[in-house]
C-alpha positions as CSV (number, residue, x, y, z in Angstrom):
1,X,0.0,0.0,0.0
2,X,1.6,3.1,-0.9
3,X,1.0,6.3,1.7
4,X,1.7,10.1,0.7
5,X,3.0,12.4,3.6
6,X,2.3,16.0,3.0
7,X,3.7,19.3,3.8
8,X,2.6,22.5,3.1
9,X,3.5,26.1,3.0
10,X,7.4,25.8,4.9
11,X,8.1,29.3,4.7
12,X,12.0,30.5,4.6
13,X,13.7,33.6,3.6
14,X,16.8,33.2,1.0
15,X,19.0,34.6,-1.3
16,X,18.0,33.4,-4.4
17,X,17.6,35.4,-7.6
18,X,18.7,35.7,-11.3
19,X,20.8,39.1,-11.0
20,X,23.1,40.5,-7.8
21,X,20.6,42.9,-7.1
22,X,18.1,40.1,-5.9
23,X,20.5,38.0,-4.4
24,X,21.3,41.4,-2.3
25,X,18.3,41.2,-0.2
26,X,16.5,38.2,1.2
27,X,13.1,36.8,-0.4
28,X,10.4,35.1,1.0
29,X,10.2,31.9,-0.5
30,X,7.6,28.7,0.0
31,X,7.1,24.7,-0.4
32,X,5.1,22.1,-1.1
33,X,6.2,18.4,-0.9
34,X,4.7,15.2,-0.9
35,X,6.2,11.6,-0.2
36,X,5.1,8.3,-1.6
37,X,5.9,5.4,-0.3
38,X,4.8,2.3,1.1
39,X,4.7,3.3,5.1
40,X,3.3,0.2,6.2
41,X,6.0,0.1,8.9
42,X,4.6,3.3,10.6
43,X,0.6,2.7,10.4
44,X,1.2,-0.6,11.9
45,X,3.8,-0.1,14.7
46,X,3.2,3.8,15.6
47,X,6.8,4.5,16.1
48,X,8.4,7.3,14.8
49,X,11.5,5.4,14.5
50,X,9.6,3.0,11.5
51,X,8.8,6.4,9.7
52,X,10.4,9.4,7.6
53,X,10.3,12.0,10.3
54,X,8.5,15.0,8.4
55,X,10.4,17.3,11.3
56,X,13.7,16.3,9.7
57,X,12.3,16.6,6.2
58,X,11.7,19.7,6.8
59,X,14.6,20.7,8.5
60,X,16.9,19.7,5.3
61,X,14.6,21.9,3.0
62,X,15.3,25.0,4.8
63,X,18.9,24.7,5.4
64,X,19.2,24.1,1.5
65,X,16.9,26.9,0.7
66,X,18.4,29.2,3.6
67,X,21.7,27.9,2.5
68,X,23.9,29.1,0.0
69,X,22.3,31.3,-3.0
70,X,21.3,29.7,-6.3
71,X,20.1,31.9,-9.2
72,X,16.9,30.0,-10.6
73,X,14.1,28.3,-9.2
74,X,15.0,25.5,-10.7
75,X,18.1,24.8,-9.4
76,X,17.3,24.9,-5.8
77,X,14.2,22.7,-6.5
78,X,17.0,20.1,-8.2
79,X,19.0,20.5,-4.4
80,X,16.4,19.9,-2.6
81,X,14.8,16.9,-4.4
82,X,18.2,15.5,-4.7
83,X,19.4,15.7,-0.9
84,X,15.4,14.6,0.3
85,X,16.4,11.2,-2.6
86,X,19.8,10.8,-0.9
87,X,18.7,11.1,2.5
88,X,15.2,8.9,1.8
89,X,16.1,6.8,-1.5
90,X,12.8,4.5,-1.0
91,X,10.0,7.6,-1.2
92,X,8.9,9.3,-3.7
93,X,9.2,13.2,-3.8
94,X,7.0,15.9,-5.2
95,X,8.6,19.3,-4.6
96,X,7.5,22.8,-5.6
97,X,9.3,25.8,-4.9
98,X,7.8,29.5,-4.8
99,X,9.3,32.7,-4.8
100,X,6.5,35.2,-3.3
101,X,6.5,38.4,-4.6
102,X,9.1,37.7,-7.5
103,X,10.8,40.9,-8.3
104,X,10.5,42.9,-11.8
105,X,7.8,41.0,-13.3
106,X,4.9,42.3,-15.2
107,X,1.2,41.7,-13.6
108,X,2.9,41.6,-10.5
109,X,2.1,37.7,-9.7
110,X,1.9,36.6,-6.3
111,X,4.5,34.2,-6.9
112,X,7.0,32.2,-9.4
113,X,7.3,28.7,-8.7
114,X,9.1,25.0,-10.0
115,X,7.7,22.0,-9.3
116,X,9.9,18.5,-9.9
117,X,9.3,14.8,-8.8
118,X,11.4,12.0,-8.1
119,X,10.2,8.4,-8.7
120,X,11.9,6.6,-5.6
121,X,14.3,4.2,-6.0
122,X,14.2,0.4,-6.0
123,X,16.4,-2.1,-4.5
C-alpha cells in the first residue's frame, strides 16, 4: 500500500535570484512536498522510529533553501529533491518551490514557482 505524507507552506527567507541585485536582499520563498511510499511500517507499529520523520524533512529543505544562494528556481528545487532522494532513497518526492512576490515582473504575480518529482528508488 503506498501512503503520501504531505507538507505544506514551509516558509524561509533566501538569497536566491537571477541578478546580484536580488541576491542582495532576502526573499520570501515557499514549499510544497509530498512523499510516496509504502509506510506500512509506521501505520502498523506507531513508532516514529519506523517512519520518515517529516520534522527532519523539513529541517533539510530550509537549510538548502536558507543555505547558499542559487540563481533559478530551478536549481534549488533540483537541491532539494536531490538531498530529500539521498537522504530517503525508497520515497517518492513531489517538490515545488515558490518565490513570493518575484521581483520585476509584469502583472505583479503573487508568486513564481518550480515543481519536480522524483520516482523513488528500488532495491
Amino acid at each position: 500500500m503506498s501512503t503520501r505524507v504531505r507538507l505544506a507552506n514551509l516558509r524561509f527567507d533566501g538569497y536566491h535570484g537571477a541578478t546580484a541585485a536580488e541576491r542582495s536582499l532576502p526573499r520570501r520563498f515557499e514549499v510544497d512536498l509530498e512523499l510516496d511510499a509504502d509506510f506500512d511500517a509506521p501505520e502498523r507499529s506507531d513508532r516514529l522510529a519506523d517512519a520518515v520523520d517529516y520534522a527532519e524533512v523539513a529541517g533539510v529543505v530550509v537549510a538548502i533553501g536558507t543555505g547558499p544562494a542559487f540563481h533559478l528556481l530551478e536549481a534549488l528545487a533540483r537541491r532539494m529533491v536531490d538531498a530529500l532522494g539521498e537522504r530517503w532513497p525508497q520515497v517518492a518526492v513531489s517538490l515545488e518551490v515558490r518565490k513570493l512576490d518575484p521581483p520585476h515582473c509584469p502583472g505583479s504575480p503573487a508568486y513564481a514557482a518550480v515543481r519536480l518529482r522524483r520516482d523513488r528508488r528500488t532495491q
